[in-house]
N, C-alpha and C positions, 0 to 999 in steps of 0.2 A: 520863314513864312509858312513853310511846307508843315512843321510841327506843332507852330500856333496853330493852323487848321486842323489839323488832328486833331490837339486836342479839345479845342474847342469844338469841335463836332462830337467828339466822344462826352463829355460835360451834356452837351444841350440832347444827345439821346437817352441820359441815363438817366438827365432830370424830363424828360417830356417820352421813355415809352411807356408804352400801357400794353397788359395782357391778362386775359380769361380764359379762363377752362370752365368749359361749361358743357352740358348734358343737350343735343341737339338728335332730333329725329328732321326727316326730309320736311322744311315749309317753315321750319323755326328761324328766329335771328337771334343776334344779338348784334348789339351798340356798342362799339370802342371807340374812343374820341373822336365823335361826331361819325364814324361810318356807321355804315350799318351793313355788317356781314349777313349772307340769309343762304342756308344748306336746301338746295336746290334738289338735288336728288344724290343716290350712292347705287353704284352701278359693277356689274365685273368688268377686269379688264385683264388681259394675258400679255405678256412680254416675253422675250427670247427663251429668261431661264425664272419666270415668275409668275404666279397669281394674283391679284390685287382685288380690291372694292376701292373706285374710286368714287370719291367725291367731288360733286359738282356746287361751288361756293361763289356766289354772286356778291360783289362790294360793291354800294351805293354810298355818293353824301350827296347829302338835302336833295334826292329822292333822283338823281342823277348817277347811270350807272357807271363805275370806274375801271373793273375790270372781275373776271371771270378768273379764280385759282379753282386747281386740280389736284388737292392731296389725297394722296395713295397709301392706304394698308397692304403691304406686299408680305407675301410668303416665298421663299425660293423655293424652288425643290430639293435641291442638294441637303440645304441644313433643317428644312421646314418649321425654322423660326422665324415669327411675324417681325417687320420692321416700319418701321414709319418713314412714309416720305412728304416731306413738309413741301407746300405748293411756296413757291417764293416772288414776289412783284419785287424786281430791283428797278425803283426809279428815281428820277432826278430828287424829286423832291421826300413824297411818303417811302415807306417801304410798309410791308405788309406782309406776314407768314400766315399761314392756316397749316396745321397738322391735328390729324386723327389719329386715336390708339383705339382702345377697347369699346366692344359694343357693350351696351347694356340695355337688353332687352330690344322690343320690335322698331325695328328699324331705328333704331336709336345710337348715338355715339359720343363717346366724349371727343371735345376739339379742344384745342388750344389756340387761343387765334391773337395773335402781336402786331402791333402798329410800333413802329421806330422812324420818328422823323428826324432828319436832319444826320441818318446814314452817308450820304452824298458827301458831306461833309467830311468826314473820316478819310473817304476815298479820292478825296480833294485833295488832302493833306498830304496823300500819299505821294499823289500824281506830281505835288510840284515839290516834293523830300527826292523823286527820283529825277525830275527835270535839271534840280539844282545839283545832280551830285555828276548826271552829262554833263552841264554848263561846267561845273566846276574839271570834270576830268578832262572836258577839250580845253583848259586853260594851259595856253603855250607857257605859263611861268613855271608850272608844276612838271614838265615833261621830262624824262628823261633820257638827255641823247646821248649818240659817243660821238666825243669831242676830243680832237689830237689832245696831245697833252702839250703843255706852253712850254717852252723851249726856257734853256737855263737862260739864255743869251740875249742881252737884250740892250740893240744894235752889236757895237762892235766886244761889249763887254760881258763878262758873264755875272752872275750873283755873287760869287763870291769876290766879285774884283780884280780877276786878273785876266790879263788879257793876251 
């Protein structure tokens, strides 16, 4: 059951995600099936051993907001190469990425923004591939004990007959 779920979850995300890369300054949106992403503002932000611009990305459907991601363009210090960190909603049902790379021009950036529904699914699969493989190792059939070893003898005779 555990890997029918899988892969049935991995099938129904590969035919139903959707992804855009698109050119956004702070107040723009775009629509991916049926949400509608909108680039809120892009801001500094510092971490232990980093620099970042993040972004502030607002998801709405039918005009009801669903949740609030925070992808980051980070630079480290040490190697002072930019990296991308993609904002992630892991939830039951949709999933949803936002990641920033390159600015281009005033206040401007490109995004990549992904909707994968029916992720859950995948993670279902997994859940009960790993449930059934406890079920199956606490099965007293399969155990193995130390058991004396069975005696040649049996009653007054032994195996080969003689007594």
């Amino acid at each position: 059951v555990g890997i029918a779920g899988f892969v049935v979850g991995v099938a129904l995300v590969k035919s139903s995600e959707a992804e855009k890369a698109v050119r956004m300054a702070p107040g723009d949106t775009v629509e991916l099936a049926g949400h509608v992403f909108r680039l809120e503002r892009v801001g500094d932000a510092k971490g232990p051993n980093y620099v970042a611009a993040r972004a502030t990305v607002t998801v709405s459907h039918d005009g009801r907001p669903v949740t609030t991601l925070y992808p980051e363009r980070r630079v480290y210090r040490v190697q002072e190469s930019p990296m991308t960190e993609a904002a992630i909603l892991n939830g039951i049902f949709p999933h949803f990425s936002v990641a920033f790379s390159e600015p281009v021009g005033n206040d401007a950036w490109i995004m990549r923004v992904h909707y994968k529904p029916f992720v859950s699914w995948i993670w279902g699969g997994c859940i009960l591939m790993a449930l059934g493989g406890f079920v199956a190792a606490s099965d007293r059939r399969y155990r193995v004990t130390a058991r004396e070893p069975r005696a040649a003898k049996i009653g007054t005779h032994t195996i080969s007959g003689e007594r």
